[in-house]
LOLOVEX-343113 format. One record per residue (C-alpha): residue in one letter; chain; z negated, y, x. Coordinates in nm, 4 decimals. Layout:
// LOLOVEX-343113
<'a'; 'A'; <Z; Y; X>>
...
//
This chain:
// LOLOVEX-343113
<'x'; 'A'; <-4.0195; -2.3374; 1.2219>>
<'x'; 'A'; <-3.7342; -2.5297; 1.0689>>
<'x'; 'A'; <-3.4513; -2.3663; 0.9869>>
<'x'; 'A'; <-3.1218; -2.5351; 0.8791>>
<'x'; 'A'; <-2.8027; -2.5317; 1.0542>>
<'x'; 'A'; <-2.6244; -2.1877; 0.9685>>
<'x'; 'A'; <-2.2357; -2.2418; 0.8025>>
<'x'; 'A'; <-1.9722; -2.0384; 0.9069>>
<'x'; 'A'; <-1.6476; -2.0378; 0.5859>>
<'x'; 'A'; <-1.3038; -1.9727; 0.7553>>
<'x'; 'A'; <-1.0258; -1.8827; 0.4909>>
<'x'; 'A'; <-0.6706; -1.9342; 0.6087>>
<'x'; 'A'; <-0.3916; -2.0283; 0.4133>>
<'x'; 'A'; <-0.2085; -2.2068; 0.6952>>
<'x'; 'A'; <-0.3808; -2.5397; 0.8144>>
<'x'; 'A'; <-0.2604; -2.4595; 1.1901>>
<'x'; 'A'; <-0.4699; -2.1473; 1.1877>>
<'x'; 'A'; <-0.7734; -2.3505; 1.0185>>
<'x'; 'A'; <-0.7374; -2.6071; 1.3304>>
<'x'; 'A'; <-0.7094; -2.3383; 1.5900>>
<'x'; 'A'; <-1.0319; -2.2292; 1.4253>>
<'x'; 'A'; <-1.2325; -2.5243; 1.4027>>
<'x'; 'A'; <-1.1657; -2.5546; 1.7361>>
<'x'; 'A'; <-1.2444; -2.2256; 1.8623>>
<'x'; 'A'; <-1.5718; -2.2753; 1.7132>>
<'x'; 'A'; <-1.6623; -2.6143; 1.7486>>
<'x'; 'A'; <-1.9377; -2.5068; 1.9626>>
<'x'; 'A'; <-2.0699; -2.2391; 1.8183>>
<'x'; 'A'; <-2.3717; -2.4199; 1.6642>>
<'x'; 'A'; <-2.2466; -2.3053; 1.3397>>
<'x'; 'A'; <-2.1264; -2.6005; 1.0456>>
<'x'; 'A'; <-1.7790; -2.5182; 0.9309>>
<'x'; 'A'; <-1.6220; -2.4803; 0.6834>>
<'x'; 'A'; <-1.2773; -2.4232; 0.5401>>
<'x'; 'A'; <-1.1140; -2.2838; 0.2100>>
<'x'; 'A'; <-0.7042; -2.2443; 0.2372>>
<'x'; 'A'; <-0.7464; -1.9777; -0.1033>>
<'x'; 'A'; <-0.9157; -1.7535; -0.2444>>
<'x'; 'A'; <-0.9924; -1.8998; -0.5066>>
<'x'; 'A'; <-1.1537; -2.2004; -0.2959>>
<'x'; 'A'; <-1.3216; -1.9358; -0.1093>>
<'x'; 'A'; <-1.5018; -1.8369; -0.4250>>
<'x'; 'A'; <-1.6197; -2.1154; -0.5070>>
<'x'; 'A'; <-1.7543; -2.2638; -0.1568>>
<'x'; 'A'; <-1.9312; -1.9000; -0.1413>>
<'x'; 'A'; <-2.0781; -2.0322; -0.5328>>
<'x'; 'A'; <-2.2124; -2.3642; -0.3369>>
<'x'; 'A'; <-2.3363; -2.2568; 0.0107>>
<'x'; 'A'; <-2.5199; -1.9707; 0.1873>>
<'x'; 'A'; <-2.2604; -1.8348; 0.4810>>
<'x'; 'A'; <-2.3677; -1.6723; 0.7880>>
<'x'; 'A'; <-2.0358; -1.5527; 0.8162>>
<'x'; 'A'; <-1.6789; -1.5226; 0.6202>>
<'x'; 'A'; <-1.3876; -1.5236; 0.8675>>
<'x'; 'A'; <-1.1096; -1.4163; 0.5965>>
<'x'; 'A'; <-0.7978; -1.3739; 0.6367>>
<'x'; 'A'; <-0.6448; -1.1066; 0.5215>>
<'x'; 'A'; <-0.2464; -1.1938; 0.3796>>
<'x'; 'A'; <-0.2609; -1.5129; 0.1488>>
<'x'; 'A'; <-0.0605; -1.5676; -0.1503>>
<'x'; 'A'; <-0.2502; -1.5110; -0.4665>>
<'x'; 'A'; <-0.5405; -1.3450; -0.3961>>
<'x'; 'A'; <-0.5279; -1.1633; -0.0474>>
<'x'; 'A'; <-0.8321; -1.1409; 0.1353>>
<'x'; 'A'; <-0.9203; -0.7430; 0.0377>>
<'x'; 'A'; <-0.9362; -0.8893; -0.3208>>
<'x'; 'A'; <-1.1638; -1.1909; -0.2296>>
<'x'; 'A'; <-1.3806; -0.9843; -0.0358>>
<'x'; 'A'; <-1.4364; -0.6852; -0.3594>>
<'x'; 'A'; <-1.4902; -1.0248; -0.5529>>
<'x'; 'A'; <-1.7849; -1.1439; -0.3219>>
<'x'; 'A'; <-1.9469; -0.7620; -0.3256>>
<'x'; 'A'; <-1.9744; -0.7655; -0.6685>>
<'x'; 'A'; <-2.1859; -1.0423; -0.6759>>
<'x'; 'A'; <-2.5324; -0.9542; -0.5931>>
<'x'; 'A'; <-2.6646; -1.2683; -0.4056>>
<'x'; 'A'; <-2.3360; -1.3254; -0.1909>>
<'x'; 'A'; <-2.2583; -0.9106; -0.1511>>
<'x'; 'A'; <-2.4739; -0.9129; 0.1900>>
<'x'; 'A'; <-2.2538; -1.2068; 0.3298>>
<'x'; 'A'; <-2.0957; -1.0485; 0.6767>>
<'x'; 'A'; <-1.6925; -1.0683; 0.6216>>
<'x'; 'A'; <-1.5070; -1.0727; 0.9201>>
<'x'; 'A'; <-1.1408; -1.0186; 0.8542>>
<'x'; 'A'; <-0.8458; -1.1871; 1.0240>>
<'x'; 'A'; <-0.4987; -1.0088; 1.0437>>
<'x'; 'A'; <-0.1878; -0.9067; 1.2315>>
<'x'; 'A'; <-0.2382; -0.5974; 1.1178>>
<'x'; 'A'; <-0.5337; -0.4618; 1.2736>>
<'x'; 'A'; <-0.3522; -0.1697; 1.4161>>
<'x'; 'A'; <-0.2812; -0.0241; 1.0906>>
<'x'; 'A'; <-0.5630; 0.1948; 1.0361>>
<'x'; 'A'; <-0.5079; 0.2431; 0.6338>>
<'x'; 'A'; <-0.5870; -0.1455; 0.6543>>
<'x'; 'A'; <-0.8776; -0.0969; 0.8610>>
<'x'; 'A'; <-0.9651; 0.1198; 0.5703>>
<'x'; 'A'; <-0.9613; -0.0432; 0.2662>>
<'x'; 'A'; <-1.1021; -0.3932; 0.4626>>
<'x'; 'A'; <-1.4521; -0.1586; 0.5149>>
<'x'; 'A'; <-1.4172; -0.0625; 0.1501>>
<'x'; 'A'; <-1.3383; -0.3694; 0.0591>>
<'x'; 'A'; <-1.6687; -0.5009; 0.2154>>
<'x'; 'A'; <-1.5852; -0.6002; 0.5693>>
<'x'; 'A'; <-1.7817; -0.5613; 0.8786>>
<'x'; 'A'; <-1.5084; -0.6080; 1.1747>>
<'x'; 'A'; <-1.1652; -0.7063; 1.2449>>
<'x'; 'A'; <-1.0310; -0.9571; 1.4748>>
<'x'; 'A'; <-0.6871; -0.9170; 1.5396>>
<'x'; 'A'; <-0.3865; -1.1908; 1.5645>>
<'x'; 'A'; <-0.3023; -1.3384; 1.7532>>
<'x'; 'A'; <-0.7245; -1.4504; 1.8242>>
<'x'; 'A'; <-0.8400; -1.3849; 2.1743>>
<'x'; 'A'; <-1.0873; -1.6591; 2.2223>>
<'x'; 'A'; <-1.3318; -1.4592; 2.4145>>
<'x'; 'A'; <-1.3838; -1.1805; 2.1302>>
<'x'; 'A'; <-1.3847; -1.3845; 1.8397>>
<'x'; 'A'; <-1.6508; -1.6165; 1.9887>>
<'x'; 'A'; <-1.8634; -1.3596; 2.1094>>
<'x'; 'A'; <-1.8329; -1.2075; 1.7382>>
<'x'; 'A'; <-1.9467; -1.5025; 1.5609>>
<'x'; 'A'; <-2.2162; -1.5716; 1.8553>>
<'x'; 'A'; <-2.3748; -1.1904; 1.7285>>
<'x'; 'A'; <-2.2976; -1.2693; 1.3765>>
<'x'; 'A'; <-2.4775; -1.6048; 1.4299>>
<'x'; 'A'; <-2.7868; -1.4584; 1.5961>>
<'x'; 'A'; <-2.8597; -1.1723; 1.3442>>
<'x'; 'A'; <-2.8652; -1.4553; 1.0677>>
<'x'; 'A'; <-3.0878; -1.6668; 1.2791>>
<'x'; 'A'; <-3.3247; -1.3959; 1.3264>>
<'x'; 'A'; <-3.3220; -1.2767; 0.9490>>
<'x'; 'A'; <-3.3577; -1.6762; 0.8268>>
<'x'; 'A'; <-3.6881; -1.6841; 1.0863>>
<'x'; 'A'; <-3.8090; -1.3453; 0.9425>>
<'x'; 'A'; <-3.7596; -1.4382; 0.5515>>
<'x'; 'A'; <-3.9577; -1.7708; 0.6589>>
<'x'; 'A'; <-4.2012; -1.6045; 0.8488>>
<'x'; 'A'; <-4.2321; -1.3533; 0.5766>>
<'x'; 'A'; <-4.2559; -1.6652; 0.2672>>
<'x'; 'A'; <-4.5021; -1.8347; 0.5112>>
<'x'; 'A'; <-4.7297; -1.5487; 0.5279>>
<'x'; 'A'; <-4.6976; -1.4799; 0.1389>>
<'x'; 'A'; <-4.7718; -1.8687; 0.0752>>
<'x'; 'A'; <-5.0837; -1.7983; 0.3116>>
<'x'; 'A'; <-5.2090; -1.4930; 0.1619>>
<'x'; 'A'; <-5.1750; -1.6399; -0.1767>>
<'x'; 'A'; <-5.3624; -1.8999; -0.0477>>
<'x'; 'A'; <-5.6318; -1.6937; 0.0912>>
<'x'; 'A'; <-5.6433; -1.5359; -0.2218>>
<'x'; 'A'; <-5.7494; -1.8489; -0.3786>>
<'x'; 'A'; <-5.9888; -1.9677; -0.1060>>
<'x'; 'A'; <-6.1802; -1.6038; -0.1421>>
<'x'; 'A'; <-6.1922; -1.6223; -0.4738>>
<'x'; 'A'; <-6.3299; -2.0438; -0.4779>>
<'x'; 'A'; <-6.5685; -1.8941; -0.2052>>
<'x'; 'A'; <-6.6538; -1.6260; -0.4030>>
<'x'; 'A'; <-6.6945; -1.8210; -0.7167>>
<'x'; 'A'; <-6.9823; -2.0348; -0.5040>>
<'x'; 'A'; <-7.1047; -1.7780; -0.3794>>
<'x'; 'A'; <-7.1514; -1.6120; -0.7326>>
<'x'; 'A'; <-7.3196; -1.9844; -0.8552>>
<'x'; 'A'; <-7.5193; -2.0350; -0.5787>>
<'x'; 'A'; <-7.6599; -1.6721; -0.6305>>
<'x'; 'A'; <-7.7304; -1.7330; -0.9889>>
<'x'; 'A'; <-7.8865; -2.1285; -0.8981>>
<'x'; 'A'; <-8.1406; -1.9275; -0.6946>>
<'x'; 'A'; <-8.2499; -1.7123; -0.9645>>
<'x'; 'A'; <-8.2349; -1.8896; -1.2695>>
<'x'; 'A'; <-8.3664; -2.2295; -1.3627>>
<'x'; 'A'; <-8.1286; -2.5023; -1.3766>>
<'x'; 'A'; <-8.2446; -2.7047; -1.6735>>
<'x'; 'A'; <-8.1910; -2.4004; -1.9235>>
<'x'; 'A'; <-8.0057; -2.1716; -1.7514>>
<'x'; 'A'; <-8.2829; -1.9162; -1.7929>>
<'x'; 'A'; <-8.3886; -1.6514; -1.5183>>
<'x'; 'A'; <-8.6948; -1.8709; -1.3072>>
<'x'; 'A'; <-8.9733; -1.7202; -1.1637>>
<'x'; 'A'; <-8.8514; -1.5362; -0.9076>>
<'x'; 'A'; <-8.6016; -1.3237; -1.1175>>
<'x'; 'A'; <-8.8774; -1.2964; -1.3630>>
<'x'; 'A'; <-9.1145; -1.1221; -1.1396>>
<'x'; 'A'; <-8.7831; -0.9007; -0.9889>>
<'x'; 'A'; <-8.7625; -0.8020; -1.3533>>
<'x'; 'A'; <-9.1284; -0.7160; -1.4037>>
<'x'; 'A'; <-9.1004; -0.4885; -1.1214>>
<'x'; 'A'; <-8.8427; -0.3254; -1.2355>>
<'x'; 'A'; <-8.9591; -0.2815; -1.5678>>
<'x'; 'A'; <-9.2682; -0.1207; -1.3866>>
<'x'; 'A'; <-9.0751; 0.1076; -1.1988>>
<'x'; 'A'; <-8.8687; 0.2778; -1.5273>>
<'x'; 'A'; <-9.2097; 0.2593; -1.7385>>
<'x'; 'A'; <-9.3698; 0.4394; -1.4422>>
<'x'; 'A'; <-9.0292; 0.6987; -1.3851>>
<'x'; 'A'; <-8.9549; 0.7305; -1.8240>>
<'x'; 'A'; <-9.3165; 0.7185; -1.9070>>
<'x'; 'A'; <-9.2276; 0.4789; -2.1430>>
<'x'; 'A'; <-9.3301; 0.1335; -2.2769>>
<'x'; 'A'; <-9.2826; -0.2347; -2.2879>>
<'x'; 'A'; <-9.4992; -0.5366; -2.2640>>
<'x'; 'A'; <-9.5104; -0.8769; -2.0999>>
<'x'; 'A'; <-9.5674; -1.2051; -2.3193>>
<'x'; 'A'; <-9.6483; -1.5003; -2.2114>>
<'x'; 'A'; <-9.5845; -1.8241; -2.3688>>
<'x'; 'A'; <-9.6796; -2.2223; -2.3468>>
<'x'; 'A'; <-9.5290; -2.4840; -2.5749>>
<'x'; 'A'; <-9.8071; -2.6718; -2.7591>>
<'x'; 'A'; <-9.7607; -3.0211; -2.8321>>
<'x'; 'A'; <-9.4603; -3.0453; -2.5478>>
<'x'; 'A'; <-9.6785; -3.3351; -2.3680>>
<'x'; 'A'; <-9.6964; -3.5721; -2.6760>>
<'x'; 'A'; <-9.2793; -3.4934; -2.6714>>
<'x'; 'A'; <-9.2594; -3.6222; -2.3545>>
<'x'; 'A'; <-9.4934; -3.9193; -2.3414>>
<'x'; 'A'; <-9.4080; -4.0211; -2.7251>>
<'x'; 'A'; <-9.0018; -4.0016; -2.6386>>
<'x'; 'A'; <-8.9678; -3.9387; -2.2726>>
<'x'; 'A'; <-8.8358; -3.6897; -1.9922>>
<'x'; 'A'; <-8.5004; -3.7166; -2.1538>>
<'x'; 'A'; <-8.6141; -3.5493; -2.4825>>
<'x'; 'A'; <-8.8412; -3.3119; -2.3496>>
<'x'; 'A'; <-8.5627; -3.2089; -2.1254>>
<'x'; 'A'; <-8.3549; -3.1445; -2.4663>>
<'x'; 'A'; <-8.6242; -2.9804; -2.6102>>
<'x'; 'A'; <-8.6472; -2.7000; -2.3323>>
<'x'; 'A'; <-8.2910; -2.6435; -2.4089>>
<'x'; 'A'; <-8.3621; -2.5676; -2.7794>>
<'x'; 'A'; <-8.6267; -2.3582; -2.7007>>
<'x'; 'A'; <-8.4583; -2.1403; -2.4523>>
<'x'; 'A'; <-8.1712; -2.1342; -2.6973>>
<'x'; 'A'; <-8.4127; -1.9773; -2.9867>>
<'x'; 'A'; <-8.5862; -1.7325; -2.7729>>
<'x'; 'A'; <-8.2712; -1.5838; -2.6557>>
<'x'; 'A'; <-8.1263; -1.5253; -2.9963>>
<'x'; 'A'; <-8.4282; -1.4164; -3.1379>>
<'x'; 'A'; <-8.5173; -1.1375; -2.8590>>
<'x'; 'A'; <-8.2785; -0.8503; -2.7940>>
<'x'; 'A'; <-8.0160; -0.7747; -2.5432>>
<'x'; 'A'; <-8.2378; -0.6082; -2.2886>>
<'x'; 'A'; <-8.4965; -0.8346; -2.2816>>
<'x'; 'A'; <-8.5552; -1.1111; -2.0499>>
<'x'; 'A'; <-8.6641; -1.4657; -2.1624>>
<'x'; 'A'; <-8.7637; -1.6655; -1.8278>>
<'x'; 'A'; <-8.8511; -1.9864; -1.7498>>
<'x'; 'A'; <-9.1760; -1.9646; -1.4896>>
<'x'; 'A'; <-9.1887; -2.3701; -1.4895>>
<'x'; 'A'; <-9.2777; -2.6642; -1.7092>>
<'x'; 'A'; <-9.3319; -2.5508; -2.0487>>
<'x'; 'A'; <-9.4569; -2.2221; -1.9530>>
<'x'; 'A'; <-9.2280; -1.9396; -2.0339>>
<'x'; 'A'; <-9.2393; -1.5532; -1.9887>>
<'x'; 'A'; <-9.0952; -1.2319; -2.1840>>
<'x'; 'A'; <-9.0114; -0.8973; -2.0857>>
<'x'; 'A'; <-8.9753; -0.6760; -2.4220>>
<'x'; 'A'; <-8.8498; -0.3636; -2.3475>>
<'x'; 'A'; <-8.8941; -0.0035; -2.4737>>
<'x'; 'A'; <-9.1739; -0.0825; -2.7348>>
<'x'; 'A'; <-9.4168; 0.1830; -2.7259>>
<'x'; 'A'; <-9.6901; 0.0410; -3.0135>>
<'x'; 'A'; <-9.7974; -0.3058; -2.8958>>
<'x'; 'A'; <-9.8495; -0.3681; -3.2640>>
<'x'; 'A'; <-9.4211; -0.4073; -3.2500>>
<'x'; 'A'; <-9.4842; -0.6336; -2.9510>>
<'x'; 'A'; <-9.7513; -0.8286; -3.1409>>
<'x'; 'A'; <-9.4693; -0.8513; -3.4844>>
<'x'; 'A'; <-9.1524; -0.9875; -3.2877>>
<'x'; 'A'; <-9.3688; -1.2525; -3.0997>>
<'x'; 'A'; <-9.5060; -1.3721; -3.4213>>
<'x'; 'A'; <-9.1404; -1.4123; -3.5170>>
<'x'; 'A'; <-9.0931; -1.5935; -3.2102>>
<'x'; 'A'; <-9.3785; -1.8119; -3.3266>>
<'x'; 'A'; <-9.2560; -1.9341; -3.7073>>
<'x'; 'A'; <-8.8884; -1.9594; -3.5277>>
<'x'; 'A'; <-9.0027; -2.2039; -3.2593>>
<'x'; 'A'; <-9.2157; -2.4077; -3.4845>>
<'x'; 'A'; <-8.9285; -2.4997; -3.7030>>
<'x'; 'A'; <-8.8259; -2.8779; -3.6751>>
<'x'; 'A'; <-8.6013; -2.9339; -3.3710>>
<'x'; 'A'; <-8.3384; -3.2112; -3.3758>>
<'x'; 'A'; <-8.2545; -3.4017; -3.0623>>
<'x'; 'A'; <-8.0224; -3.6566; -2.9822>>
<'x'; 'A'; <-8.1275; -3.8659; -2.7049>>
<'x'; 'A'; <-7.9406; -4.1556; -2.5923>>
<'x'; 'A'; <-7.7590; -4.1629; -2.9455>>
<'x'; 'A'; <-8.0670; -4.1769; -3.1122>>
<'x'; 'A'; <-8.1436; -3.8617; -3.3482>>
<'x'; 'A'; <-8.5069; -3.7547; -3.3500>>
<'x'; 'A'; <-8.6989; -3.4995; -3.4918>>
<'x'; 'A'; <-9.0078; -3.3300; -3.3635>>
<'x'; 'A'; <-9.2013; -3.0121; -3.4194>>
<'x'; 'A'; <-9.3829; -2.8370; -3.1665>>
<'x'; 'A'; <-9.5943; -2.4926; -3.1708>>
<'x'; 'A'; <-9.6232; -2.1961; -2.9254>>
<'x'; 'A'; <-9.9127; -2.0023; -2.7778>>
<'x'; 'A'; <-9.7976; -1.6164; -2.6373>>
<'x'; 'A'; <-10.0365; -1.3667; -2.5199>>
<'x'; 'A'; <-9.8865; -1.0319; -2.5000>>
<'x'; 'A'; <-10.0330; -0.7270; -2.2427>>
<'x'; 'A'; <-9.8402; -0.3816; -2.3085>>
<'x'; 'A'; <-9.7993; -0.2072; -2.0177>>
<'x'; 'A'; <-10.0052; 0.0734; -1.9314>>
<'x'; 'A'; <-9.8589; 0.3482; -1.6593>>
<'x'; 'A'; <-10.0242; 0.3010; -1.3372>>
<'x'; 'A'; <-9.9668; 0.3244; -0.9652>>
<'x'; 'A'; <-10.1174; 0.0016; -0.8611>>
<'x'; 'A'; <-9.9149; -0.2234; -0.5911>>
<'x'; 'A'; <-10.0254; -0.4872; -0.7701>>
<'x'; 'A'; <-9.9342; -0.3660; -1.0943>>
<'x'; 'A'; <-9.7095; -0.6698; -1.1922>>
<'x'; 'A'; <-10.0385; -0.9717; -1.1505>>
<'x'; 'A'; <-10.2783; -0.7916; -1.3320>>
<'x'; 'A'; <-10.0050; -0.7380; -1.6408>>
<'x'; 'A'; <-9.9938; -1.1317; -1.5439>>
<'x'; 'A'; <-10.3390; -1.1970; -1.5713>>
<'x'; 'A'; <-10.3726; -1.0074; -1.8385>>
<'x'; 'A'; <-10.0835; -1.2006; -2.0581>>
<'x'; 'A'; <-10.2474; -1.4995; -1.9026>>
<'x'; 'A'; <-10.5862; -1.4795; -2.0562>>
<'x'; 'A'; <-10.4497; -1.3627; -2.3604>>
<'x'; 'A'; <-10.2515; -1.6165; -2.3895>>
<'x'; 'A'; <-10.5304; -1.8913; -2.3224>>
<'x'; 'A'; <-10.7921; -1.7325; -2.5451>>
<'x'; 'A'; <-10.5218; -1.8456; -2.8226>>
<'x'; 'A'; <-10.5234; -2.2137; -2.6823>>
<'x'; 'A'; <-10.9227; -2.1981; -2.7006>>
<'x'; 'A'; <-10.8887; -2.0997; -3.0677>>
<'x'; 'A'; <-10.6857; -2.3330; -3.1925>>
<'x'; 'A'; <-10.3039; -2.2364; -3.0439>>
<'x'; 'A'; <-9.9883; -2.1850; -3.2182>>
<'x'; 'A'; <-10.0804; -1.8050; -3.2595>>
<'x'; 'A'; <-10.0181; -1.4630; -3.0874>>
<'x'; 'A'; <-10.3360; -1.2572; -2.9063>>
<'x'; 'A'; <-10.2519; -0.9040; -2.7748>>
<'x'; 'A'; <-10.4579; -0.8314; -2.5470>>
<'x'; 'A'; <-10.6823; -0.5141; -2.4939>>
<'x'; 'A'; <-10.5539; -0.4031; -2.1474>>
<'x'; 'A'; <-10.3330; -0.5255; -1.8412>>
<'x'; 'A'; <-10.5919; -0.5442; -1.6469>>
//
């Protein structure tokens, strides 16, 4: 811990006594330094932090009571310990109005060297130990403001490698995993609400030809656009997901007819089979691709395995439109 040299301010309008001083407390491990006003007092007290004021007390001008009301009623210097020097330390009414006046001992005149050093020496030490305690205490603010930050960067990582795990990177889509988490939920309220929803699942037709015709880079910019359509298209509570390649999956909540599920996924058809525009490598191209989604509605059960057969069921669904030409919607019978 470094902590700079404490100052010690004698005021004394007579240079003899500001000698004597200075060499009283040449040793004192203080820096000195001396003001032969008031008014010079003042403004050294503007300029530097004092670990102690020895003042005298009779000075022409401004005595040293009126210097030391000055200095208390200025916030930052009103803590300053003020030590006054006088011949008249006997004279208790003095005494008095030096406390009032903001003082926190007397030395008497003529200065026995013995007292006044061991003054300044306790003077000296309480400063030193409240300079180590205000560092200590900034030191421990700086590190809990730091620690603040470092918790929070941590927990900001934290939070995105959480959300890397569950979603896919490419569209920033829940993946598989939070998918199926999802499903079983879903399952669970259907089963606790008796209520409704149904699971959709969806392949891109034509992606391949994307791909080959204009490479990775386009189809990668095509995924985007999809993802982006399917969220705005599907409500708030509903979960788009990504399982892999082109393949995606939909949890539509709360829809009791599967007729409704069958309607919005035809939407989701004629949106996604409008022309996309990509830029890739600076190059603008258009393409047009289509969308095969087999829905299953979800029918109350208590099978563990609940979740595949609603799977399956979307699955086959879903194929039996590629084997009839894709680009269309099949609901299927059952879930299973």
């Amino acid at each position: 811990m470094n902590l700079m040299l404490p100052k010690i301010l004698v005021v004394d309008d007579t240079t003899a006594n500001l000698v004597a001083m200075r060499r009283l407390l040449a040793h004192s491990g203080a820096q000195i330094l001396e003001a032969s006003s008031g008014n010079e007092a003042l403004a050294l007290c503007l300029d530097h932090r004092f670990a102690l004021i020895l003042l005298d007390v009779n000075m022409p001008d401004m005595d040293g009571f009126e210097v030391a009301a000055l200095l208390g009623e200025t916030e930052h210097l009103r803590d300053t310990p003020i030590i006054f020097v006088t011949a008249a330390y006997a004279d208790d009414l003095n005494k008095l109005k030096g406390y009032r006046s903001g003082a926190v001992d007397y030395i008497a005149k003529p200065i026995n060297d013995v007292i006044l050093q061991s003054k300044v020496h306790v003077f000296l030490e309480l400063y030193t130990a409240r300079a180590e305690l205000q560092q200590a205490l900034t030191e421990l603010s700086e590190r809990n403001q730091q620690l603040v930050v470092e918790i929070a960067e941590r927990q900001r990582v934290e939070a995105l490698v959480r959300h890397q795990a569950s979603h896919d990177l490419l569209t920033g889509l829940p993946n598989r995993v939070l998918a199926r988490d999802r499903l079983q939920r879903a399952i669970q309220r259907a089963n606790r609400h008796h209520g409704g929803f149904a699971l959709a699942c969806l392949d891109i037709d034509g992606f391949k030809s994307v791909n080959d015709t204009h490479g990775h880079a386009a189809g990668d910019a095509l995924l985007q656009q999809i993802a982006a359509r399917l969220t705005a298209q599907l409500r708030a509570n509903d979960t788009v997901a990504r399982l892999g390649g082109d393949e995606f999956a939909l949890i539509l909540e709360d829809i009791e007819d599967p007729q409704l599920a069958l309607q919005l996924c035809r939407k989701l058809c004629a949106s996604l089979g409008e022309p996309y525009a990509l830029n890739v490598g600076g190059q603008a191209i258009e393409v047009r691709i289509g969308a095969s989604i087999g829905i299953a509605p979800y029918v109350p059960s208590d099978r563990a395995d609940a979740d595949e057969q609603l799977k399956l069921a979307a699955d086959r669904a879903m194929y039996e439109v590629k084997r009839h030409g894709k680009n269309g919607c099949l609901l299927a019978d059952r879930p299973g």
